[in-house]
C-alpha positions as a Markdown table, in Angstrom:
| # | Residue | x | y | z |
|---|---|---|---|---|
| 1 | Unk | 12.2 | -14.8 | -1.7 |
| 2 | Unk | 11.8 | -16.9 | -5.0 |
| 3 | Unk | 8.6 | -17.3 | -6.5 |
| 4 | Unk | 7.6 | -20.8 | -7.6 |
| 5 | Unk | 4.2 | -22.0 | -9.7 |
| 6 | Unk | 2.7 | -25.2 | -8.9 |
| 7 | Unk | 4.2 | -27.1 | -11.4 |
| 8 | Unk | 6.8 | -26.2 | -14.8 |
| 9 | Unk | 8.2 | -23.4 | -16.0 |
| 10 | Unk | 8.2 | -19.7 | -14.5 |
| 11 | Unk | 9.9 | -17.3 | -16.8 |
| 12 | Unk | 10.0 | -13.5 | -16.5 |
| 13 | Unk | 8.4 | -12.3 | -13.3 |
| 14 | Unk | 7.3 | -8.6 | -13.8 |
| 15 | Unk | 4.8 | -5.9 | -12.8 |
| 16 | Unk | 4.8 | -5.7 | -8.8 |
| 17 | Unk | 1.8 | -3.6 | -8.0 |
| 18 | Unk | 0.6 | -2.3 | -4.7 |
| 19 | Unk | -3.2 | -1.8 | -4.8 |
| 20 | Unk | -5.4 | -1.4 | -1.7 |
| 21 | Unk | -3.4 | -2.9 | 0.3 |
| 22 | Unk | -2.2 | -6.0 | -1.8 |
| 23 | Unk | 0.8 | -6.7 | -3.4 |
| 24 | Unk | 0.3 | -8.2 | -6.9 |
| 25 | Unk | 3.2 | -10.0 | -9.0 |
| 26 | Unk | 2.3 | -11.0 | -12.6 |
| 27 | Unk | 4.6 | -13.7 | -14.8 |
| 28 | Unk | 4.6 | -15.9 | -17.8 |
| 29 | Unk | 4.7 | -19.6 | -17.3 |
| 30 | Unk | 4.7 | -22.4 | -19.4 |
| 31 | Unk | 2.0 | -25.1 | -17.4 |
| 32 | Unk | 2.4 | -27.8 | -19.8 |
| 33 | Unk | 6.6 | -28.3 | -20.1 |
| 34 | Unk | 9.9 | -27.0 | -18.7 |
| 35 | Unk | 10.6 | -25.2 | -22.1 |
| 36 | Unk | 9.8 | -22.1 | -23.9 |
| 37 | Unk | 7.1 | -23.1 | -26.4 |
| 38 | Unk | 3.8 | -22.3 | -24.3 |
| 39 | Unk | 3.1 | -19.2 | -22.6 |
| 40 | Unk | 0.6 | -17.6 | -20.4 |
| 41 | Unk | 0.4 | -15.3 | -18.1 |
| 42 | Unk | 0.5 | -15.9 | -14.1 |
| 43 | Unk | -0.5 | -14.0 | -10.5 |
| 44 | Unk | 1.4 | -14.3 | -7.2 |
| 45 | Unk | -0.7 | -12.1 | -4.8 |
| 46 | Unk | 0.4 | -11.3 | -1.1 |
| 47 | Unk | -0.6 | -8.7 | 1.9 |
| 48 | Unk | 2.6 | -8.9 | 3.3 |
| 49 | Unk | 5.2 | -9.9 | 0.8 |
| 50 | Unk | 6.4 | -12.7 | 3.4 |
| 51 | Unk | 3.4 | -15.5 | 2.2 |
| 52 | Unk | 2.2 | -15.9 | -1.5 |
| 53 | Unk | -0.9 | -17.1 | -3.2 |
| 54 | Unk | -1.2 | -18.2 | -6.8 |
């Protein structure tokens, strides 16, 4: 699986959690430009692990 935002710059994909039943994957992202100068952080979410909402 590769985890893509919307649009620009996905850097450092971290803290997978489990919670109730939902799998949670936080990152930073730059929304604005495919370099480092921006960052903010991100949330892929999934039941399954297979499909992935932003």
């Amino acid at each position: 699986m590769h985890l893509e935002p919307g649009r620009e710059l996905l850097d450092d994909p971290n803290g997978l959690v489990q919670f109730n039943g939902k799998y949670y994957v936080f990152h930073q992202w730059n929304r604005f430009g495919l370099d480092h100068s921006y960052k903010e952080w991100g949330l892929f979410t999934s039941s399954d692990l297979a499909s992935l909402a932003s």
